[in-house]
N, C-alpha and C positions, 0 to 999 in steps of 0.2 A: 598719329602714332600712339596713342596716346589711347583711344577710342582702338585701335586695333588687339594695343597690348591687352586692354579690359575686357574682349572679347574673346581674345584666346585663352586667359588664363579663365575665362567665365566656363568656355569650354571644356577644357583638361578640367578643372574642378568639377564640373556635372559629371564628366562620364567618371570620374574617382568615385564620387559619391552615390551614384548608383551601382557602380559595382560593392563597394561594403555594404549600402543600404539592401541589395540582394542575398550580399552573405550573411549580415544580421538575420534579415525575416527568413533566409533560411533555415539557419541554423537554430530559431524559434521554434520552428516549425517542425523539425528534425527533434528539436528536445519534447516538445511536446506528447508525436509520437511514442519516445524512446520511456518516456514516465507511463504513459497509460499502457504501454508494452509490457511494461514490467508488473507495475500493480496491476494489472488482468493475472498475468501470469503465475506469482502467486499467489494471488486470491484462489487460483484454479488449484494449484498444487497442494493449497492448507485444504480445500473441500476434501479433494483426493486422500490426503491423509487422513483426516478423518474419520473418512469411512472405512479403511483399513485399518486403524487404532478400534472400530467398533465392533470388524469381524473378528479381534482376537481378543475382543472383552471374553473373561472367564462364563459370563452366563452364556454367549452363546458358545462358548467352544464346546460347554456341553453336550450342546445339540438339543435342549430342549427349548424347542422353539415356541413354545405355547404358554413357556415362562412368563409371569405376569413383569417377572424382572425386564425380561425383554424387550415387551412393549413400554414399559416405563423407560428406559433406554432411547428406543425411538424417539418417543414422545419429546423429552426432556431436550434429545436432538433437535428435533423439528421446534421448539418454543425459541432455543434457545438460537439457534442456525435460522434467522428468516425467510431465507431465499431458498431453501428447502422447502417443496411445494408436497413431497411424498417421501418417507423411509419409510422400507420393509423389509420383511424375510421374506425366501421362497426356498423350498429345501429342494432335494436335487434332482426333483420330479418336474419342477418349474410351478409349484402350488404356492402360490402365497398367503402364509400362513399367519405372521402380526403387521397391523402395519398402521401410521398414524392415520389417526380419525377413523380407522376400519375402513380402510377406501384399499376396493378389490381383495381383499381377504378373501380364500377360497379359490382366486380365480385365477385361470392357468396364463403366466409368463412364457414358457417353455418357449417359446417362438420369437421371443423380445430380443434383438439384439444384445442388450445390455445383459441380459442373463445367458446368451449363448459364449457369450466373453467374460463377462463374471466367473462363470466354471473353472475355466482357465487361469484367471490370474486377474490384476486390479485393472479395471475398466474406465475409462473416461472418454463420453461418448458425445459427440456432434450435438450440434443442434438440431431441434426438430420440433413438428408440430403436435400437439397433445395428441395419443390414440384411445388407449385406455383412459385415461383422466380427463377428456374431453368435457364430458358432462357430469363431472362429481364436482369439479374446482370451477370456484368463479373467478371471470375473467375481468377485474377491475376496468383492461383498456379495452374496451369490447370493439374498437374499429381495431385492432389487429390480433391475430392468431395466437393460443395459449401455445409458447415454446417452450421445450427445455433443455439441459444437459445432463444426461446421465451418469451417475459414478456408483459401480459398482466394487463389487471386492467377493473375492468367496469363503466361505466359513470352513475350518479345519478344524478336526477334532482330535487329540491328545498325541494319536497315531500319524499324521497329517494328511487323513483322507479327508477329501470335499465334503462335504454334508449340507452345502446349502450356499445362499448366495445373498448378501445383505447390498443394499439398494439403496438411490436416489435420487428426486428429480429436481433439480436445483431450476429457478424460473429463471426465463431469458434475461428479463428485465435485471435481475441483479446483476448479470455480467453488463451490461449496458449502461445501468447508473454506475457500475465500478471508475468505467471508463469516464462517462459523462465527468466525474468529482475532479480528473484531471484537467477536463477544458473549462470546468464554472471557475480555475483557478488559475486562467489568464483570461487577459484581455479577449474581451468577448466582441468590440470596439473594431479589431483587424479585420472582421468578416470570415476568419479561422473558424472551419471542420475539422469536425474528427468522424472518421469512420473504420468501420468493423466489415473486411473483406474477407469473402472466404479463400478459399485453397486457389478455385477455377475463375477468380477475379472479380464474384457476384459483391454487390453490394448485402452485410445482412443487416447494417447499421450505419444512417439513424431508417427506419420505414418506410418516410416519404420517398427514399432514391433505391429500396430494396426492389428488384427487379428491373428498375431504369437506368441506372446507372451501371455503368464497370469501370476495371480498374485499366489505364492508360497501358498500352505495352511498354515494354523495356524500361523498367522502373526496377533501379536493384535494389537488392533486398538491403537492407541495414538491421546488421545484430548487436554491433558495437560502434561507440564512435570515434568515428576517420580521424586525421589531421587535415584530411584531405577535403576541404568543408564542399568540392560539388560531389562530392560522393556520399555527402549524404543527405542532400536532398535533390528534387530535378524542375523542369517546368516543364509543365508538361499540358499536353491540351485537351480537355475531357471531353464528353459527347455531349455535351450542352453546347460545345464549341469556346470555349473560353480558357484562356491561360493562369492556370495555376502554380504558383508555388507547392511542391507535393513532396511526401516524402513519406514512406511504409516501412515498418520493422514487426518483423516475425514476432507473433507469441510464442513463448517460450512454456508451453502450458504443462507438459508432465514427459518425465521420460519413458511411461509406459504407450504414452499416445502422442500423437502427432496430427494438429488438426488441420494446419496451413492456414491457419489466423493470422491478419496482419492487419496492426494499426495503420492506419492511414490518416493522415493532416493533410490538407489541404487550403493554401491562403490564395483566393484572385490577387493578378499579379500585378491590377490595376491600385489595388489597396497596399500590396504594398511598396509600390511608384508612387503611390500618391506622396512624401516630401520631396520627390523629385522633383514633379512635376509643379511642385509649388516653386520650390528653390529655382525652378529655368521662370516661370514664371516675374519673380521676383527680379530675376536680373535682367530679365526682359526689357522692364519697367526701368531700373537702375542705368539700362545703358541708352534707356530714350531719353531719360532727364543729363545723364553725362552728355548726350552727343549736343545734347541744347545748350548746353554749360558749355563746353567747350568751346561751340559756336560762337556765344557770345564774347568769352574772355578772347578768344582767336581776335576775333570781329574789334572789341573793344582797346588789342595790346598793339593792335595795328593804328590805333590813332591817341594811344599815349603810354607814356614810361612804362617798365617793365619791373620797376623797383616794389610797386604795393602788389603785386604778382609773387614776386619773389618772395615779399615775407611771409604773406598768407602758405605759400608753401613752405615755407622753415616753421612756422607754426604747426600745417600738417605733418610734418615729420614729426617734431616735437609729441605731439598728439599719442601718434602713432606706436612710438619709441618710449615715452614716458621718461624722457628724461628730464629736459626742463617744462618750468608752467609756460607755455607756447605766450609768445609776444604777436598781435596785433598791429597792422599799420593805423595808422593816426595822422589826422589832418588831410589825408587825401582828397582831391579833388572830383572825384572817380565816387559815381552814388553807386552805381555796382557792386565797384570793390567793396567800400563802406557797409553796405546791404550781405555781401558772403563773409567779409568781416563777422559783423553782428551774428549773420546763423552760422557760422561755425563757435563763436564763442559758446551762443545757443546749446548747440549741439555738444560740445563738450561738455558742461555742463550739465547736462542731459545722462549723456556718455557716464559721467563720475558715478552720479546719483542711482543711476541704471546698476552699474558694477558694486556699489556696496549694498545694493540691495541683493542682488544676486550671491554674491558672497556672503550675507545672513543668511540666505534660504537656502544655503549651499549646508552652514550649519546645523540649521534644522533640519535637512533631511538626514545628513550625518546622523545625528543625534535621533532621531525616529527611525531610520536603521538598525542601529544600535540597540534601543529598548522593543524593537520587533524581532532581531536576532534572539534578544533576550528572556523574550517571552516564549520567542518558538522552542527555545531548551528546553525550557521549564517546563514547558506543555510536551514534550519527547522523555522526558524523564518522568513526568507523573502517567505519561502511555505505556513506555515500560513499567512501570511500580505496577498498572494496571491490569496489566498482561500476561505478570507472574504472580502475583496476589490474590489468595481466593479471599472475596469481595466481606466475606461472612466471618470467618475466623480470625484474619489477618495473617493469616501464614502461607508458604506458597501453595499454589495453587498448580492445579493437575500437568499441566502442559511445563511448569516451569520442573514438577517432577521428571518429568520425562525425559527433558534437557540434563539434569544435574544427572539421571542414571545413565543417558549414553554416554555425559561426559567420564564416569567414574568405571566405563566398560572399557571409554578408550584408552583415560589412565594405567586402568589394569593391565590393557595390552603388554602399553611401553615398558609399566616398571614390572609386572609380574606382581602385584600385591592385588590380593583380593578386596571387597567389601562384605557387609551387611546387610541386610534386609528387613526390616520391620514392618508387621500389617498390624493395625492395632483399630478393633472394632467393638464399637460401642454396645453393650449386651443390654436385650430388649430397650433399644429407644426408641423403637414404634411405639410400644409403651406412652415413652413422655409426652409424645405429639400426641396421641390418641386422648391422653387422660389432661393434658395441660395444656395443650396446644401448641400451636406452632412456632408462638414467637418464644413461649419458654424451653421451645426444643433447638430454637436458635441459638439463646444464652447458654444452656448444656454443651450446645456444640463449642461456643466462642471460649467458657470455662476450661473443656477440655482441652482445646488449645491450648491456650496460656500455660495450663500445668503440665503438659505433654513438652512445652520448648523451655519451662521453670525444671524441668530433672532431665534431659540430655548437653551433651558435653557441646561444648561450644565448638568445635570441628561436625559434630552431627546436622545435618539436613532433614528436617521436616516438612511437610507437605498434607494437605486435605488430598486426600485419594480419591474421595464419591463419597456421600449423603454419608453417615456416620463413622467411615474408614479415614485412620490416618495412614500418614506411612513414614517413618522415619530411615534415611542411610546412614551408616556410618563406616563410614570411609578407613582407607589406612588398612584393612585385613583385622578389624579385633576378633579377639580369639574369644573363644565360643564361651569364657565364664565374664569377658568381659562383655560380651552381647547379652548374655543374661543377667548381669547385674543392671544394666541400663533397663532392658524389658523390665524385672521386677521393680525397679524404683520406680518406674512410670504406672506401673499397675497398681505399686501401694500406694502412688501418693494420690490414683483416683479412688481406688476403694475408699481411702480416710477425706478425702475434700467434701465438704459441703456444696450442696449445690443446691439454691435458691428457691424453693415451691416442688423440691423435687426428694431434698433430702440426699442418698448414696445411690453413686452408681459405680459401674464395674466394668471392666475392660476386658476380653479376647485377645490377646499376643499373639502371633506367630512372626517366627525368624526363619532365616536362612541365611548361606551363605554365598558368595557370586563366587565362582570358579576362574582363573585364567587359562584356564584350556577352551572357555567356553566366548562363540563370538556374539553374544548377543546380551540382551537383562531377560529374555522371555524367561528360560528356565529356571532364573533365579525366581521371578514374582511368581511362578506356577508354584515351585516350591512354597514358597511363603506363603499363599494362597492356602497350600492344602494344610499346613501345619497350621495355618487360622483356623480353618473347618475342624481342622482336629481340636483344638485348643473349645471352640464355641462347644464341639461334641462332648466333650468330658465335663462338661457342666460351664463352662464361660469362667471367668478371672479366674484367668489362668494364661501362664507363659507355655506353650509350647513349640520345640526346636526343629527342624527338621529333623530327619534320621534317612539318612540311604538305605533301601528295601521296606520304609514303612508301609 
């Protein structure tokens, strides 16, 4: 009875335990997918934006595309953007006209997918193998093909006609390592893939299984996650012939395009059985040596008392139960008994020493928990500092401008209060780099700074706009003598500052105002923009305001 009961309950425990153990490396499996889904996805959508933040940069909305500004632009992109393999312009003839490193300048696009969908509207284009840039860019992985992703956007000028089409080829491989940072950051141990499917279920990532492999039928898609944990992953059986734990969720890459991208994980299902198969293993073993024990105590209670049995069992419970320090029989005649006496004392023993060790390491992982949660903050809060901070000045930086003006467009919405706008541009400091060089055109910058957020009001927002442009908001709707008190203090207090190996410099002002009739920030910085030009035109330091019909 006894050897049956051990059996059955050995049973019902394995097949428990393989079913959680399935829904764990599931649902591993399924998260894994679901991170590298997502950081693909925006990594995709910040490209995309990008390149639409650079077709409505003011130098190219002019349409001079031969602007040495422009290529500086590019460039600055491509140094700064790694996986940017080519930006250019092409105007609306499909000629391309600047573009980094001078790679295809002159040479006609007009037929390029990406520029037949640029015209139109913002582009994010498939994967593909290099045509044009075949043989200008070198190919670091040379056993596999130069790919890339295209995003385009098209150039609009004042009026909002097309004039041209700004460009980019982003290398495959960055999408690829995006992904890959997700699986170097689990257990690599499990024998877990990650792969990159297309739309028609080809393999295009990792290389080795692009063309060999596809993707199993009837695998649903996963966008969010279920309660329902087999729906969001499957087993499924691949053409290798082998059973996987699988599980794919769509990228979510841009809502102008639609590529049919889907993460795929994938774990053999032998890996992750494998503490099953140990654990049936285990009790395998356990119920050879019980049926031998048994045997014996059977064997041995048939030819004496039943009493040094009996204790040894109120000891196991005891044991068990943790109530009292279990009692031992003593004096028996029985070396048997005497002998499971001794190894379960053993074993207890054993048992104790085992569990307060375990309960120490219980605290130290606690405790190393703890100060790794604590670090990953800290390291998430110095990413953010990093991410709105221009690196140089210490003030915010371009991208966090751009967030504080749609936030102050949406405000506007709700309450109906307008803002302010400030360009405030550094007059001749090509100058100072030219004549003094770089690093002391650094400290001019970081200078103007500090004195730029030392005379605005403590409710104002400042920000580095591009190489010697600031740009300050000031929020709340102030009224146009309190916009110009704020410009003029900021302009006299650089006229009179000292500046280091430089001596005086002087400032360029332009303001305007942001309208609540109006749904966007474009026409407020257009505005601001030209009263800068104006303000530079009239001789430089100097504040000047918008005016409607200037």
């Amino acid at each position: 009875m006894s050897l049956f009961t051990l059996l059955s309950v050995g049973i019902y425990a394995g097949l428990l335990t393989t079913a959680q153990i399935k829904v764990t490396a599931g649902e591993s499996v399924f998260a894994n997918a679901m991170a590298a889904a997502e950081l693909l996805g925006a990594n995709l959508r910040e490209r995309e934006m990008e390149i639409v933040l650079l077709s409505q940069a003011p130098h190219f909305v002019r349409g001079d595309f031969t602007s040495p500004d422009l290529l500086a632009s590019l460039e600055r992109r491509r140094i700064l953007r790694s996986e940017f393999a080519w930006l250019g312009v092409a105007d609306i003839n499909g000629k391309v006209i600047q573009a980094s490193n001078n790679m295809l300048v002159n040479e006609s696009v007009a037929q390029r997918p990406w520029f037949i969908a640029g015209l139109k509207g913002v582009f994010t284009g498939d994967v593909h193998e290099a045509l044009l840039l075949a043989k200008l860019l070198p190919n670091p992985a040379s056993t596999e093909p130069l790919r890339f992703i295209d995003f385009a956007a098209p150039i609009r000028n004042k009026e909002g006609q097309v004039i041209g089409v700004v460009a980019a080829h982003a290398h495959w491989n960055w999408v690829t390592e995006t992904v890959q940072r997700v699986a170097n950051r689990r257990e690599r141990d499990s024998g877990s893939e990650i792969l990159i499917v297309s739309e028609a279920g080809n393999v295009l990532y990792p290389q080795a299984l692009a063309g060999i492999s596809r993707l199993p039928e009837n695998l649903s898609d996963n966008k969010n996650y279920s309660k329902n944990h087999s729906a969001n992953y499957s087993i499924a059986t691949w053409d290798d012939g082998r059973q996987y734990l699988t599980s794919q969720v769509m990228v979510d890459a841009s809502a102008n395009t639609h590529f049919g991208w889907r993460i795929v994980v994938r774990q053999p299902l032998e890996n992750a059985l494998a503490p099953v198969y140990a654990t049936y293993w285990h009790f395998l073993i356990l119920a050879v040596i019980a049926m031998i024990l048994f045997s014996l105590l059977a064997w041995r209670l048939a030819q004496s008392v039943s009493k040094p049995i009996e204790q040894l069992a109120a000891a196991a419970r005891s044991i068990k139960l943790h109530t009292t320090a279990p009692r031992y029989p003593t004096g028996t005649n029985l070396r048997e008994v005497a002998q499971l006496s001794n190894a379960m004392q053993s074993m207890t023993e054993s048992l104790l020493t085992r569990e307060r060790e375990l309960e120490l390491l219980n605290q130290t992982l606690e405790q190393q928990v703890l100060q790794r949660t604590e670090a990953l903050a800290a390291a998430n809060k110095q990413l953010e500092h990093l991410a709105t901070t221009d690196p140089l000045t210490g003030v915010n930086n371009r991208r966090s401008f751009d967030e504080k003006l749609a936030d102050c467009v949406r405000m506007g919405q709700r309450t109906g209060h307008g803002f302010s706008l400030l360009l405030l541009d550094a007059d001749h400091f090509k100058k100072v780099n030219d004549n003094h060089g770089h690093p002391v055109g650094d400290a001019v910058l970081q200078q103007i700074a500090r004195v730029i957020k030392d005379n605005i009001r403590t409710t104002d927002f400042v920000a580095r706009y591009g190489g010697e442009e600031f740009a300050v908001i000031l929020p709340n709707s102030p009224n146009a003598i309190a916009v110009s008190t704020v410009a003029e203090k900021i302009r006299r207090a650089i006229e009179t500052a000292i500046f280091p190996d430089v001596g005086h410099m002087t400032m360029s002002i332009g303001s305007s105002a942001w309208h609540p009739n109006e749904t966007n920030a474009t026409a407020v910085i257009q505005r601001t923009d030209e009263a800068l030009y104006t303000a530079k035109a009239a001789g430089r330091n100097c504040v000047v305001a918008f005016r409607e019909g200037d």
